[in-house]
C-alpha positions as CSV (number, residue, x, y, z in Angstrom):
1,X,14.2,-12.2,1.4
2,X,12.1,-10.1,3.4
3,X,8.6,-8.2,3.7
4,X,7.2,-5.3,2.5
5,X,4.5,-2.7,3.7
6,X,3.3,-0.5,1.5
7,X,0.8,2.9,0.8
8,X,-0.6,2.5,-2.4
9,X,-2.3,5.7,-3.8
10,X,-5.5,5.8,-6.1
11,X,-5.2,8.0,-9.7
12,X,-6.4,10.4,-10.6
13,X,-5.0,12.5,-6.7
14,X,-8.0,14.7,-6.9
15,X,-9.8,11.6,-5.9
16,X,-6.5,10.1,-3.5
17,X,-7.7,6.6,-1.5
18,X,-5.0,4.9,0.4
19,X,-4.8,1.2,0.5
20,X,-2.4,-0.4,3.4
21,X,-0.8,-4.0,2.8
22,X,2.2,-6.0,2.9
23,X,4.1,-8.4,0.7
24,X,7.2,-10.1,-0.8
25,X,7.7,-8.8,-3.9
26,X,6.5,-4.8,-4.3
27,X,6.2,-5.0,-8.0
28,X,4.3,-8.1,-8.5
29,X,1.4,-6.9,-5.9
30,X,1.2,-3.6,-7.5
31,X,0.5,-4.9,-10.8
32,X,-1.9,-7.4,-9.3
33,X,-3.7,-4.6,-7.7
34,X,-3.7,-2.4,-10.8
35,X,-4.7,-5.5,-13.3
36,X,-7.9,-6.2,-10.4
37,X,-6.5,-9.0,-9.1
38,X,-5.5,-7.3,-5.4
39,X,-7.2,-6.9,-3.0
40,X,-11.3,-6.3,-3.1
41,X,-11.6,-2.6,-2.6
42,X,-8.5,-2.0,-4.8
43,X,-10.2,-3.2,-7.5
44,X,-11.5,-0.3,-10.7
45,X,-8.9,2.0,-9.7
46,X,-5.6,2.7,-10.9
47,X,-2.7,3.0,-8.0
48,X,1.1,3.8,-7.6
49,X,3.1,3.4,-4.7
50,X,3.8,6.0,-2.1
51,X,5.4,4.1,0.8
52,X,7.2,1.4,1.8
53,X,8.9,-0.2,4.5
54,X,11.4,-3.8,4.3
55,X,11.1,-6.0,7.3
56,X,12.8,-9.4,8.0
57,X,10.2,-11.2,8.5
58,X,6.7,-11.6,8.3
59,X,5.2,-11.1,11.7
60,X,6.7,-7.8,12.0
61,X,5.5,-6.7,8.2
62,X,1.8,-7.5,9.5
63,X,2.4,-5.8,12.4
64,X,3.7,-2.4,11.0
65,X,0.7,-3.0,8.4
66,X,-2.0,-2.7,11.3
67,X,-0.4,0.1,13.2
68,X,-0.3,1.9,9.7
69,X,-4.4,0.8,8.5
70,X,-4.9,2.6,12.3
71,X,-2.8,5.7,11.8
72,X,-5.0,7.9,9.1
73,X,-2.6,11.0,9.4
74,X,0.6,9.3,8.7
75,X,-1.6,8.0,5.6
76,X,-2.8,11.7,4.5
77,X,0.7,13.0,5.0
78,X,2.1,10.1,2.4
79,X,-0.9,10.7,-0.4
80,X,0.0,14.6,-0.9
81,X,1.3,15.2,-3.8
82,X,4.7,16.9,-3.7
């Protein structure tokens, strides 16, 4: 099946917050995140996806999500908009 990490990106982008995670399924965590059911700090924003990443398993999806919740350039670089 695989894992997921993922950049989300807050609307409206003059306001941009990135939020870091990992998961299964992309599409079901992004609507859970948007309907306020994510994560605590996601919650009364709207957010689309600007990054992700498939591993094979778990361990290394949670690994990649640290490295990436440390790296706050890689993170600025993904939430400009184009």
């Amino acid at each position: 099946m695989g894992c997921f990490v993922y950049i989300l990106g807050s609307l409206p982008p003059g306001d941009r917050r990135t939020y870091v995670g990992w998961t299964t399924d992309l599409d079901n965590r992004l609507a859970a995140h948007n309907a306020g059911t994510g994560a605590r700090s996601t919650r009364g924003r709207q957010w689309e996806l600007l990054y992700a990443e498939r591993y094979r398993n778990r361990g290394e999806a949670m690994s990649r999500e640290w490295h990436l919740k440390k790296d706050r350039k890689f993170r600025r670089l993904v939430a400009i908009e184009p």
